[in-house]
C-alpha positions as CSV (number, residue, x, y, z in Angstrom):
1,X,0.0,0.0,0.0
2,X,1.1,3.5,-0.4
3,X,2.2,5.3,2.5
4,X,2.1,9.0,3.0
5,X,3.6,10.6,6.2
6,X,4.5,13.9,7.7
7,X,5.7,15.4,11.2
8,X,3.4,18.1,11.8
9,X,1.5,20.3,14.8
10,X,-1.9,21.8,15.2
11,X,-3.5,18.8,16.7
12,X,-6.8,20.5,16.4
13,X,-6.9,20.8,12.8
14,X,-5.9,17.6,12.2
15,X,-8.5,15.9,14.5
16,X,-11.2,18.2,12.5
17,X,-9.8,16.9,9.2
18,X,-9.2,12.8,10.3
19,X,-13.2,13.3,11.5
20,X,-14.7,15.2,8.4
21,X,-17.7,13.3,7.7
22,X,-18.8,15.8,4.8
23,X,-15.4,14.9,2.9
24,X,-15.7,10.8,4.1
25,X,-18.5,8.6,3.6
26,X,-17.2,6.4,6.8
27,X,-15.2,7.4,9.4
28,X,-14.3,5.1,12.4
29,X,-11.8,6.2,15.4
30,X,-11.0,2.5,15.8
31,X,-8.2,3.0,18.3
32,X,-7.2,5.2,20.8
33,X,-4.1,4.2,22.9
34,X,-1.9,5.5,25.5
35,X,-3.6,8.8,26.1
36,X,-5.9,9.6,28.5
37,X,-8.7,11.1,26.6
38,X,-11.5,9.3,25.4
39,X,-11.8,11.3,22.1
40,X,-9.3,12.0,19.1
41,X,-9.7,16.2,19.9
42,X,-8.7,15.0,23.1
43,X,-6.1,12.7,23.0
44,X,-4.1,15.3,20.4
45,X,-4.7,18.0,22.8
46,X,-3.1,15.6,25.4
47,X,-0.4,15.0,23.3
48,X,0.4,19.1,22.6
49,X,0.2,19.4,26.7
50,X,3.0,17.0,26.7
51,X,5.1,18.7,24.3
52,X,4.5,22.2,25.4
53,X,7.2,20.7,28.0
54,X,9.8,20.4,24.9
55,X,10.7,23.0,22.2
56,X,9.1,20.4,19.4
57,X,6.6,22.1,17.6
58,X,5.7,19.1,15.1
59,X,5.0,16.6,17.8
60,X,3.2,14.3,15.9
61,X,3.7,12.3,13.0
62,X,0.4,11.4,10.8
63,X,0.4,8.4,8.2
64,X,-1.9,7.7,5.6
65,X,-1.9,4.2,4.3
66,X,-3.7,3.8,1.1
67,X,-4.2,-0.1,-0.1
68,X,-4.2,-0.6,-4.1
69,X,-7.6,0.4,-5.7
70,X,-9.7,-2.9,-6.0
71,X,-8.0,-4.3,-3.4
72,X,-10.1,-5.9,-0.2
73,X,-8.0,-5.3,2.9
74,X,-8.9,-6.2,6.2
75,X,-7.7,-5.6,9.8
76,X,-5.6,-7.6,10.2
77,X,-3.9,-6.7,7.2
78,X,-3.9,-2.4,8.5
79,X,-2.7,-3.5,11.8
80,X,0.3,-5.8,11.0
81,X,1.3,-2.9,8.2
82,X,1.3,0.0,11.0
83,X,3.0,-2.4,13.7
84,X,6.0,-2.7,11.1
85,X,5.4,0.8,10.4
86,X,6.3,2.0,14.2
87,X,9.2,-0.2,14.5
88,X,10.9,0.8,11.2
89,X,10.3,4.4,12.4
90,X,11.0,4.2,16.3
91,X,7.7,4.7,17.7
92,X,7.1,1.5,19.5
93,X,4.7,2.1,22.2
94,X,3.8,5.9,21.4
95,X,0.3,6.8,22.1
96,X,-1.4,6.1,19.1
97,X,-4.6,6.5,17.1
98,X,-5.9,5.1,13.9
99,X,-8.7,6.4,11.9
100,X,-10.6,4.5,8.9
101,X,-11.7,6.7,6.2
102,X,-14.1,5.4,3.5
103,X,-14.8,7.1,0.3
104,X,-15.6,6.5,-3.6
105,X,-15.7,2.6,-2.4
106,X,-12.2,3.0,-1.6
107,X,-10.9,2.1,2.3
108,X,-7.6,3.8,3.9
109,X,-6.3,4.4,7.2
110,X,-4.6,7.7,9.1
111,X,-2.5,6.4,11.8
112,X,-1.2,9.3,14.3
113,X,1.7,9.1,17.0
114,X,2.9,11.8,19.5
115,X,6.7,12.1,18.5
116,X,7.1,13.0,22.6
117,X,9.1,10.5,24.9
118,X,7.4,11.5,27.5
119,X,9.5,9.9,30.2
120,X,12.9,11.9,28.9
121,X,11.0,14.5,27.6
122,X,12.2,14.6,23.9
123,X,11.3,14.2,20.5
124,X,12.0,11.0,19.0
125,X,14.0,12.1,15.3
126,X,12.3,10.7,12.6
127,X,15.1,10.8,10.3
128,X,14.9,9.8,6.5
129,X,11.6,8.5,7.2
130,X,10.4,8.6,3.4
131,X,13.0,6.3,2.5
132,X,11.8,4.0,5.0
133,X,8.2,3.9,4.5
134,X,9.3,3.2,0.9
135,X,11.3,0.4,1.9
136,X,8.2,-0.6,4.0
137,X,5.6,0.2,1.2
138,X,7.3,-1.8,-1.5
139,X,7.7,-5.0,1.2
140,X,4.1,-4.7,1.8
141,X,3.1,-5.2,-2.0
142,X,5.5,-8.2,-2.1
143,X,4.5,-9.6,0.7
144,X,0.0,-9.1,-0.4
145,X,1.2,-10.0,-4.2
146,X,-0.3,-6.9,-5.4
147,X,1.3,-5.2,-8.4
148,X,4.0,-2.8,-7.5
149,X,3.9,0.9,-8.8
150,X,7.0,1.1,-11.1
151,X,7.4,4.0,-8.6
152,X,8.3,1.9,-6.0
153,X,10.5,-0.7,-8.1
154,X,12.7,2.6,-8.9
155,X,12.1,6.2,-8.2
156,X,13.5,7.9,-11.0
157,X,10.3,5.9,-13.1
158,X,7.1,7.1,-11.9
159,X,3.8,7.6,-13.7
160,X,3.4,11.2,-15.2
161,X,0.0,11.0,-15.1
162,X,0.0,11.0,-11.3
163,X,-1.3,14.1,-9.4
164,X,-0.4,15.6,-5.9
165,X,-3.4,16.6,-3.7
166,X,-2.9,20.7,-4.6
167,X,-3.5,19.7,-8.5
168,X,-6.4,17.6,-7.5
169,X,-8.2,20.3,-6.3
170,X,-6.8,23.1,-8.6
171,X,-8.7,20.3,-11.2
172,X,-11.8,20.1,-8.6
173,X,-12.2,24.0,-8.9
174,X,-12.9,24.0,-12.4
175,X,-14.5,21.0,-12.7
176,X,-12.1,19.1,-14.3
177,X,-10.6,15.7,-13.9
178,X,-6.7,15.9,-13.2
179,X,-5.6,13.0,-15.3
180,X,-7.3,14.5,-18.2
181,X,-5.9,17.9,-17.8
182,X,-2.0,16.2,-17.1
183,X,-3.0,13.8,-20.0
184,X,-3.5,17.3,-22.6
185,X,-0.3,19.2,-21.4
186,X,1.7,15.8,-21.3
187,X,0.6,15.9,-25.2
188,X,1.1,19.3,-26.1
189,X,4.6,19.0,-24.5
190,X,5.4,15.7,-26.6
191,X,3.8,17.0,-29.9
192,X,5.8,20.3,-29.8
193,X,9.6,21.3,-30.6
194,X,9.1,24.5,-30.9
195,X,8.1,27.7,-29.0
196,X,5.4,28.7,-31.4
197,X,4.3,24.6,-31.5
198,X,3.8,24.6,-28.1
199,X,1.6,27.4,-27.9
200,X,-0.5,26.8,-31.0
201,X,-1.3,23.1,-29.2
202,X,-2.0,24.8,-25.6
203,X,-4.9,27.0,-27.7
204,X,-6.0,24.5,-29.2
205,X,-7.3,22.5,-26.0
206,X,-8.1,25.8,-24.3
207,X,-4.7,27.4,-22.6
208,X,-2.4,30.3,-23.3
209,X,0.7,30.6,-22.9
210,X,2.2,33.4,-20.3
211,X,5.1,34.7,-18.0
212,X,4.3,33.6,-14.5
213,X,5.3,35.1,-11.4
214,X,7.4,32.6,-10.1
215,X,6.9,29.4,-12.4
216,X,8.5,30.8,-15.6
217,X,6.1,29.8,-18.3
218,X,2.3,28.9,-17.3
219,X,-1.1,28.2,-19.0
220,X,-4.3,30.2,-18.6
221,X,-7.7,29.1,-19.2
222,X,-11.0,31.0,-20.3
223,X,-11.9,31.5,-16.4
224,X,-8.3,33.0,-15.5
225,X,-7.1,29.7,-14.0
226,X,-3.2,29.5,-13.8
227,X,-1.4,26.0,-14.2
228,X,2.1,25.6,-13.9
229,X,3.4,24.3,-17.3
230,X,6.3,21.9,-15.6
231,X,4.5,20.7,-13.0
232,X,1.3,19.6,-15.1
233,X,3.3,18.6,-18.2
234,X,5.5,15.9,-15.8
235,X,8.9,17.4,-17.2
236,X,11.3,19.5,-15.0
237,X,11.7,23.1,-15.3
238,X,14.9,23.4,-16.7
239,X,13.5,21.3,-19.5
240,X,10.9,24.1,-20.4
241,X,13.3,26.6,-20.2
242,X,15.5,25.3,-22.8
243,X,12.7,24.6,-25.4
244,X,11.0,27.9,-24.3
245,X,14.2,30.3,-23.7
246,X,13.3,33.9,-21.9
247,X,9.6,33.6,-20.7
248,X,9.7,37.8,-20.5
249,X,8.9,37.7,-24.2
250,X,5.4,36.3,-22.9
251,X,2.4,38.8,-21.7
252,X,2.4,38.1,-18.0
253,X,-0.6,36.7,-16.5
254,X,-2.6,39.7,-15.3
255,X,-1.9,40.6,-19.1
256,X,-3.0,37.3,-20.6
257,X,-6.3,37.7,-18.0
258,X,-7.3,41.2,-19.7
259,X,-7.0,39.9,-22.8
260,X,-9.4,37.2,-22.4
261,X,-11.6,39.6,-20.6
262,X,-11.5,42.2,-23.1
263,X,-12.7,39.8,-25.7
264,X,-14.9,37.6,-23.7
265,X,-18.0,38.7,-24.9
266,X,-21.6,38.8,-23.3
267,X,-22.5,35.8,-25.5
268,X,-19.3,34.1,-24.4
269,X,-19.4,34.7,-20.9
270,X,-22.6,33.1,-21.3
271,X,-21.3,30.3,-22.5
272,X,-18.5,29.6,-19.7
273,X,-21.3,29.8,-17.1
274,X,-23.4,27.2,-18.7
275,X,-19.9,25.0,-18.6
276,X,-20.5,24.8,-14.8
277,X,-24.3,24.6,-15.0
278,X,-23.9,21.9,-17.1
279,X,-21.4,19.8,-15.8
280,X,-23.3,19.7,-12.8
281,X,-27.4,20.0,-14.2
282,X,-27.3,15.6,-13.6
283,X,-25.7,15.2,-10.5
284,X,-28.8,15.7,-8.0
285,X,-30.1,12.3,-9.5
286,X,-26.7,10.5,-8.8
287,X,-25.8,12.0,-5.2
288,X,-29.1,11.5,-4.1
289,X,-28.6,7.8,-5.0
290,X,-24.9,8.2,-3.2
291,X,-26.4,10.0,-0.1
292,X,-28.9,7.0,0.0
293,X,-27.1,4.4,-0.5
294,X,-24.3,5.9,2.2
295,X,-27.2,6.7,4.4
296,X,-28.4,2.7,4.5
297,X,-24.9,1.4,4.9
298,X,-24.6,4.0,8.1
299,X,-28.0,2.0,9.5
300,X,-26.7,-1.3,8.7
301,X,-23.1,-1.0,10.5
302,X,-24.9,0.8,13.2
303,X,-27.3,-2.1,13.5
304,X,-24.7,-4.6,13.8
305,X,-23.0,-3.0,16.0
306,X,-25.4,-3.2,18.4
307,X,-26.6,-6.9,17.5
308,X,-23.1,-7.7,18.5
309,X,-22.5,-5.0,22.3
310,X,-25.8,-7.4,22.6
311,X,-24.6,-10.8,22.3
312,X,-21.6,-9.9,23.9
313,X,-23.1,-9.0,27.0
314,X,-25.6,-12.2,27.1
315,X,-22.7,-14.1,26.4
316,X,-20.4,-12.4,29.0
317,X,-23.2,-12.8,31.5
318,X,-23.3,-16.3,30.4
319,X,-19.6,-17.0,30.7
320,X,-19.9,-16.1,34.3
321,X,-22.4,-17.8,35.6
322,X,-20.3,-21.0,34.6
323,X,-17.8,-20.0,37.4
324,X,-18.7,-21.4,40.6
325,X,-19.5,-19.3,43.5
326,X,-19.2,-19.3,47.7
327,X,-17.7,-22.6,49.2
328,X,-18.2,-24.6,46.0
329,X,-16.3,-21.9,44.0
330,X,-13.5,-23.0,47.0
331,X,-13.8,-26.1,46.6
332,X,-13.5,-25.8,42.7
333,X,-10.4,-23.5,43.0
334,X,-8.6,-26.2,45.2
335,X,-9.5,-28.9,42.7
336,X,-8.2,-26.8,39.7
337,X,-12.0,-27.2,38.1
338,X,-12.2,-23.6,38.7
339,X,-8.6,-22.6,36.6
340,X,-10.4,-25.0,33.9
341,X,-13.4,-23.0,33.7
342,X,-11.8,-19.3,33.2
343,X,-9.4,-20.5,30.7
344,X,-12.5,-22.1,29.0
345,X,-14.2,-19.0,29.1
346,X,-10.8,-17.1,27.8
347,X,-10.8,-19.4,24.8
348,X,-14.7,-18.2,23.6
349,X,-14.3,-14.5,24.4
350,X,-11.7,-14.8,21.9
351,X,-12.9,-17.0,19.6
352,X,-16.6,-14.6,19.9
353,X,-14.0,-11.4,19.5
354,X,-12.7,-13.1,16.3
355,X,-16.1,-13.3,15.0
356,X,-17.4,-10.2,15.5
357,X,-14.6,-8.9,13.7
358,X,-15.0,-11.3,11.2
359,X,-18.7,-10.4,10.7
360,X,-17.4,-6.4,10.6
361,X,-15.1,-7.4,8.5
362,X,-17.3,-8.6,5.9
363,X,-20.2,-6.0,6.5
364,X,-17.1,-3.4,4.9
365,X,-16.7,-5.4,2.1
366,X,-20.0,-5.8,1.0
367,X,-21.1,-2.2,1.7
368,X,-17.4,-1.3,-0.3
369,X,-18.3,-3.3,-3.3
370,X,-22.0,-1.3,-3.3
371,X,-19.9,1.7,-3.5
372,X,-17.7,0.7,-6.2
373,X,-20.4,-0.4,-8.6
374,X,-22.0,3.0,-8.3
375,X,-18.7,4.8,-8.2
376,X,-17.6,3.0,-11.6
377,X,-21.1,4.8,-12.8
378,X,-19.7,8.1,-11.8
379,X,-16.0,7.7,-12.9
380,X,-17.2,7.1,-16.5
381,X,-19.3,10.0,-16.8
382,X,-17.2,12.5,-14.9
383,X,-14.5,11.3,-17.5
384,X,-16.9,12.0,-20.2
385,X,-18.3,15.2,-19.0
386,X,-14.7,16.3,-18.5
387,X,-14.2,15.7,-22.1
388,X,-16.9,17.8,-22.9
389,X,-15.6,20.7,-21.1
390,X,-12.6,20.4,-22.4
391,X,-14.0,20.3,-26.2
392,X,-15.8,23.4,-25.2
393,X,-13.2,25.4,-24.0
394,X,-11.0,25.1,-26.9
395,X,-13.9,26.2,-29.2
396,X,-14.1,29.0,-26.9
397,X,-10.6,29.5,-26.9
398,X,-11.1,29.8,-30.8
399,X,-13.1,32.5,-31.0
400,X,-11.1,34.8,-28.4
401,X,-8.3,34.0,-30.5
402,X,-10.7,35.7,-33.5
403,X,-11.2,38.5,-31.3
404,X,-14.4,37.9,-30.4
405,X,-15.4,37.7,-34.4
406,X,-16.9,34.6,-36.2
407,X,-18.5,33.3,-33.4
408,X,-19.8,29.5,-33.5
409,X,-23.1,28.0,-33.0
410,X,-22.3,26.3,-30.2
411,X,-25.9,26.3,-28.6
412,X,-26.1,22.5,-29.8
413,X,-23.0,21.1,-28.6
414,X,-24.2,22.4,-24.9
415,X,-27.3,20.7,-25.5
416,X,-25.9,17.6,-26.6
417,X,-23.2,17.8,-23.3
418,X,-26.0,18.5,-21.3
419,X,-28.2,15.1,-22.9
420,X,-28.3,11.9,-20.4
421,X,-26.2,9.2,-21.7
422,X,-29.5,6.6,-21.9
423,X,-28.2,3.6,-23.3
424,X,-30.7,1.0,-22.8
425,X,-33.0,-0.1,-19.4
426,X,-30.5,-2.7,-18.4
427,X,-28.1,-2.5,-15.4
428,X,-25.7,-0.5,-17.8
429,X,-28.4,2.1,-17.3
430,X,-28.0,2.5,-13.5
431,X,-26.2,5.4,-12.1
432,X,-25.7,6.7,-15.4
433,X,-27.5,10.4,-14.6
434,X,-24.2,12.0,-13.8
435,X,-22.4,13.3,-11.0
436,X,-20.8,15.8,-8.4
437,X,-17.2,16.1,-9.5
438,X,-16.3,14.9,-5.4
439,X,-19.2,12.1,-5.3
């Protein structure tokens, strides 16, 4: 599984973030231990107490550990990867938390420790500690027999098409899916050997070239969005400098923003707002199925859980009763019947323990594969409806380029983008209304 860590402060935040039930489908504080505190708020505010005592301002380090997509993991599986996890890193025994996070029919976990040795009062370093999740990461996909990013199999090969979490939502702002947007500039930037290429094949799938503040050379699109042309073309700057030379002899952005205001017409702005209307004019059908379907899942675990706090206690209750009581319970203690009895009773607890986490267990997989079936619904039109966008901007691109002159009908292609995709009344049918761009 991928794993993604960071020191870092400001317990507060990050107990409001690991608990954001608006972003998360599922969450589930499933272990709090070594602090005091009976909540996550709690137990990091606990944990800054302790360091106010140091000078360590990051005094906790949070992992995220993301299984491949498709993959069913289970407990057992999250717990044995973070155990490894805190003795390659040195935080045996920490206090600890772990938080489940369920979205888009995909299951991860956040694992937190306070960094504070609280007995000599000091940080523990957490030095080169990307290097050794890697080296963790990459035994965990051997070990699970799931196929290895070429990431992890060597560093210097990873998959241009990736995106970090600030692209991901520059993309979610305007409605956009990142792979396609890294998938266009990766092609302009192949297609292109010249200067003049590269600009011609940014216009024509929406962008302009201009001088950016600090990036060198970025694109603009019709709403005034700025994307850095290295960073979402996969190649290093110095690369883009060579091909582009000096980026001064480009309008600078604020430039490049007038421009397209000044020729953005009435008609055109129009147009741009009816790209948003659009994208989103199906998704009520398909969140409202989402919001149901999360909605039922919520009941269901919620039910089980208290099926099982139920049986537990009649069988506790039951377990007990088995032990014997006043002189006979002497009597049986002296004989060793009564040693028999408890370990007896041991030996259930944890076999009924086992099976309610079994029976958990399998309730998450069930409810996950739900998800996915509806989420494969959702990819597949977002993908589609991105492509629409993107087909519209570059005809709007077209005729800012004209000046605003000769401009196209393109009253049908918006209501052909804003048609439902009805392909039959089969099960491909299902789920095919549309979506929010973060269903």
């Amino acid at each position: 599984m991928i794993l993604k860590g960071s020191p870092r402060g400001n317990g507060a935040q990050l107990a409001r973030h690991l608990l954001n039930a608006r972003e998360n489908e599922h969450v589930e504080v499933y272990e709090l231990r070594g602090f005091v505190g009976e909540g996550l708020a709690e137990a990091f505010m606990e944990a800054e107490a302790v360091a106010a005592g140091t000078r360590c301002r990051q005094f906790l380090f949070s992992l995220s550990l993301n299984p491949p997509e498709g993959e069913l993991v289970d407990l057992d599986a999250f717990e044995d990867a973070i155990e490894k996890i805190e003795v390659k890193l040195g935080l045996e025994n920490q206090p600890r938390a772990i938080v489940f996070h369920e979205k888009e029919g995909r299951r991860h976990a956040h694992a937190v420790w306070s960094r504070i040795d609280a007995e000599r009062m000091t940080a523990i370093p957490m030095p080169f500690f990307k290097t050794r999740l890697m080296e963790v990461s990459r035994d965990l996909y051997l070990e699970h027999d799931w196929s290895m990013p070429k990431g992890l199999l060597d560093r210097h090969v990873r998959n241009p098409f990736n995106f970090t979490r600030a692209e991901w939502q520059q993309a979610k702002r305007v409605q956009q899916n990142p792979q396609l947007i890294k998938a266009a500039f990766r092609r302009c930037w192949e297609t292109s050997d010249t200067p003049k290429a590269l600009q011609n094949a940014l216009e024509e799938r929406g962008y302009f070239l201009a001088r950016g503040d600090r990036r060198g050379f970025v694109a603009i699109d019709v709403r005034g969005e700025v994307y850095a042309l290295a960073r979402w073309s996969g190649v290093k700057t110095r690369d883009v400098r060579e091909r582009l030379g000096d980026p001064e002899q480009l309008p600078s952005v604020d430039e490049t923003r007038a421009m397209i205001a000044g020729r953005m017409t009435d008609k055109l702005r129009g147009y741009v707002r009816e790209v948003k209307a659009n994208y989103r004019r199906l998704a009520p059908s398909v969140e409202f199925k989402r919001q149901e379907l999360v909605r039922r899942q919520r009941d269901e675990r919620k039910a089980l859980e208290e099926q099982q706090d139920r049986r537990w206690t009649d069988e506790t209750n039951a377990r007990a009763a088995r032990l014997p009581k006043g002189l006979g319970g002497l009597w049986s203690w002296i004989t060793g019947k009564y040693a028999k009895i408890r370990h007896q009773n041991e030996v259930e607890a944890w076999h009924a323990w086992q099976r309610d986490r079994a029976e958990k267990d399998a309730l998450i997989a069930q409810h996950l594969d739900e998800r996915r079936s509806l989420q494969r619904s959702i990819r597949d039109l977002r993908h589609q409806r991105s492509r629409e966008i993107a087909e519209l901007n570059a005809e709007i691109v077209d005729t800012i380029r004209m000046g605003g002159e000769g401009l196209p009908d393109l009253r049908q292609a918006f209501d052909k983008a804003a048609q439902p995709n009805r392909i039959g009344r089969s099960d491909r049918h299902r789920d095919r209304d549309g979506p929010e761009l973060g269903a």
